[in-house]
C-alpha positions in Angstrom: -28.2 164.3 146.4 -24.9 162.3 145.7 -27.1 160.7 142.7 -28.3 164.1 141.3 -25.0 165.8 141.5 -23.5 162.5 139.6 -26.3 162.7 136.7 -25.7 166.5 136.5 -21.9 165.8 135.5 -22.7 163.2 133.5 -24.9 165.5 131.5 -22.4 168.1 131.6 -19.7 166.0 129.9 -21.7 164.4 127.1 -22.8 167.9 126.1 -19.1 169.6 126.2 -17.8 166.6 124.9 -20.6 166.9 121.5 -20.1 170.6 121.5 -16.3 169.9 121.3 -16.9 167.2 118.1 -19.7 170.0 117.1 -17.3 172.9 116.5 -15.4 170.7 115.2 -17.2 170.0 112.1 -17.8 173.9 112.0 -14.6 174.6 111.9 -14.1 172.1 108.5 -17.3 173.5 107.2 -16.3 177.2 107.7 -12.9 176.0 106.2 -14.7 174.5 103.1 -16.8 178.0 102.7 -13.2 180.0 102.9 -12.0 178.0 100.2 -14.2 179.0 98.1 -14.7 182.2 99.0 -10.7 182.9 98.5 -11.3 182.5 95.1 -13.7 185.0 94.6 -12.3 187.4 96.6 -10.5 189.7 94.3 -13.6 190.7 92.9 -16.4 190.8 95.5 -13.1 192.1 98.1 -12.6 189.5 100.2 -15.2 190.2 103.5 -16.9 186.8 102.9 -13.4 185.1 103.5 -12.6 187.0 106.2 -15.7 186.4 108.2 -15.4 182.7 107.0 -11.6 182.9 108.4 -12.9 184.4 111.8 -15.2 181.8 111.9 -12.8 179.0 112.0 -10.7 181.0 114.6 -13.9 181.4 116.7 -15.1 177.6 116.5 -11.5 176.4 117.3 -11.5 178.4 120.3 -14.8 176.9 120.8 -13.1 173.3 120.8 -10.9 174.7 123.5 -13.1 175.9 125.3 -15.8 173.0 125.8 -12.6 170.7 127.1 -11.9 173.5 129.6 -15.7 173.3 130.3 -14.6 169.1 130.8 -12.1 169.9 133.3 -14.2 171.9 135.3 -17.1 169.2 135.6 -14.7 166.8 136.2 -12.9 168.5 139.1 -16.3 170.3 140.0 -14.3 173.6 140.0 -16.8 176.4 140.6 -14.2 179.0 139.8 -13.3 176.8 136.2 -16.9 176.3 135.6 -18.2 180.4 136.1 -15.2 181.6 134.2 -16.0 178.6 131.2 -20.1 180.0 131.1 -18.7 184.0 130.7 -16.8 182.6 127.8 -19.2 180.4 126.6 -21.6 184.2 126.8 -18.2 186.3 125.0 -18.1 183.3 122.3 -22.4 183.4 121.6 -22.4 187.2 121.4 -19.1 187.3 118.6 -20.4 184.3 116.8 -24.0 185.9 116.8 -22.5 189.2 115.4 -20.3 187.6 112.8 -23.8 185.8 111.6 -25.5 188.8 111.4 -22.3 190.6 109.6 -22.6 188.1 106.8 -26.3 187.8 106.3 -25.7 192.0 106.3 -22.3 191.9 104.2 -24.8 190.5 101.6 -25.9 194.0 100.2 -22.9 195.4 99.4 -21.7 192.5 96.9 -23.0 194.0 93.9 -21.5 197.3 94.4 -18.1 196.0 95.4 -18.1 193.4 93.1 -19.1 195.6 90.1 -16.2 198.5 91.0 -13.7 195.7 90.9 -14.6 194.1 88.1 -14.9 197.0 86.2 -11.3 198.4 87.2 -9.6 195.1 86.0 -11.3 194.7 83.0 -9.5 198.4 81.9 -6.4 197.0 83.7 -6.8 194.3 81.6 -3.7 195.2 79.6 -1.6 196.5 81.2 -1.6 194.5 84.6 -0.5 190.6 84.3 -2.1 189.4 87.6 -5.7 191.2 86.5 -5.8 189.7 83.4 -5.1 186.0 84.9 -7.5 186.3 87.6 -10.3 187.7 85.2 -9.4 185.2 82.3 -9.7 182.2 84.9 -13.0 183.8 86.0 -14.8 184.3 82.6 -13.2 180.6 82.2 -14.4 178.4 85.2 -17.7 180.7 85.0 -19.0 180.9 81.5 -18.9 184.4 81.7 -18.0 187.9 80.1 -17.7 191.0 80.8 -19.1 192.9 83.9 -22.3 192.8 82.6 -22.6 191.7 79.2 -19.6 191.2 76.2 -20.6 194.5 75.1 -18.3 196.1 78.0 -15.1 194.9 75.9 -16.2 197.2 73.6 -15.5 194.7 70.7 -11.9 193.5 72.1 -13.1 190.6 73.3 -10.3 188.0 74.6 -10.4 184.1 74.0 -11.3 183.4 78.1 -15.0 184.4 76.8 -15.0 182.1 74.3 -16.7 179.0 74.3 -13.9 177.1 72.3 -13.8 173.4 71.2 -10.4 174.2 69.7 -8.2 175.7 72.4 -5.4 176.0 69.6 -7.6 178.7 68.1 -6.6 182.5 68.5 -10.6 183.6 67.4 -13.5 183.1 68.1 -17.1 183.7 66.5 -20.2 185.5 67.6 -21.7 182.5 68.6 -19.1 181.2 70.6 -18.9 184.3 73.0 -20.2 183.6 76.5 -23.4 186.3 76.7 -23.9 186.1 80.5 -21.9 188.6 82.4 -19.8 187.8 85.5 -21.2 190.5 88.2 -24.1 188.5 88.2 -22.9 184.8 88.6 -20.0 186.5 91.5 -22.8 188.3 93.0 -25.1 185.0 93.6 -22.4 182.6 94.3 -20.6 185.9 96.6 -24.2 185.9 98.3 -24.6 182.1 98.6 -21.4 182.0 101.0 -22.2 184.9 102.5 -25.4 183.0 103.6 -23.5 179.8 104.7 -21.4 181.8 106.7 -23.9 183.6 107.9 -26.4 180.5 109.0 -23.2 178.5 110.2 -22.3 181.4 112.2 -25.8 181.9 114.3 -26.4 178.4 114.3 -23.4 177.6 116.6 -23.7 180.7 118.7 -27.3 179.1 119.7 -26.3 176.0 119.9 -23.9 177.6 122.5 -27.2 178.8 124.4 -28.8 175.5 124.2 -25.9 173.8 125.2 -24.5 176.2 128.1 
């Protein structure tokens, strides 16, 4: 009995004490995934960083949460160890629903993406801080437009320019980017979305499998 109780703990502790390193690593992942996501969030507005951002919060309590886990093996607390599994069940169900708001956030990219986009590019003038963040988006993107160059309707500015010659203030025909930006936000919007998603789901079964 003494033996089985011993190998019980044992097991106990090597799980809490990989779930610990685990979330861990989720939380740098889901940090790596915000990142990104921050910069994108002016146009596709911002739900991908924020469930990125409740995602580290949620795996850090996770961390917490496995050593409490620890303490009660180790002091074979029943009370530590029921109220650690009800957490454990509180953490699975927010971490499940934060997958499944992702994977479902997914939809409504296009539409939010292509309102925003469309309100700075008529802001485009007259607002300082649109203008930088859509110039540094048709830059780092290849992109113009919302959906093609024509949306400038002919006053086209250099960021959509594929220039050799940075000192230039033109640009040809030939050298205008012809992809439009909804469309490479949208996928890359999507992509995270999806990491967050999967990350999300992934750890909240892990949980299951673990607990």
């Amino acid at each position: 009995m003494a033996l089985a109780t011993s190998t019980i703990k044992c097991v106990l502790l090597v799980f809490n004490f990989i779930f610990a390193l685990s979330s861990l690593g989720i939380c740098f992942l889901a940090f790596i995934i915000s990142s990104k996501a921050s910069s994108l969030s002016d146009a596709t507005g911002g739900q991908t960083t924020v469930l990125a951002s409740l995602l580290i919060v949620t795996s850090t309590i996770v961390f917490f949460v496995a050593f409490f886990g620890c303490c009660g093996v180790v002091r074979e607390s029943h009370c530590m160890i029921v109220t650690y599994i009800c957490i454990l069940f509180a953490l699975f169900l927010t971490e499940a629903s934060l997958g499944a708001a992702a994977l479902l956030n997914k939809s409504s990219l296009e539409e939010t993406s292509q309102q925003n986009l469309k309100t700075m590019l008529s802001d485009y003038y007259d607002s300082t801080d649109k203008r930088t963040f859509l110039d540094r988006i048709q830059i780092e993107l290849h992109c113009c437009g919302v959906q093609s160059p024509v949306d400038w309707k002919g006053s086209i500015p250099l960021s959509c320019c594929n220039l050799a010659d940075t000192k230039r203030s033109y640009c040809t025909s030939d050298e205008i980017y012809t992809t439009g930006c909804q469309s490479i936000l949208v996928e890359q919007a999507k992509s995270l979305a999806s990491n967050v998603g999967v990350v999300a789901i992934m750890v909240a079964f892990m949980k299951v499998s673990m607990g």
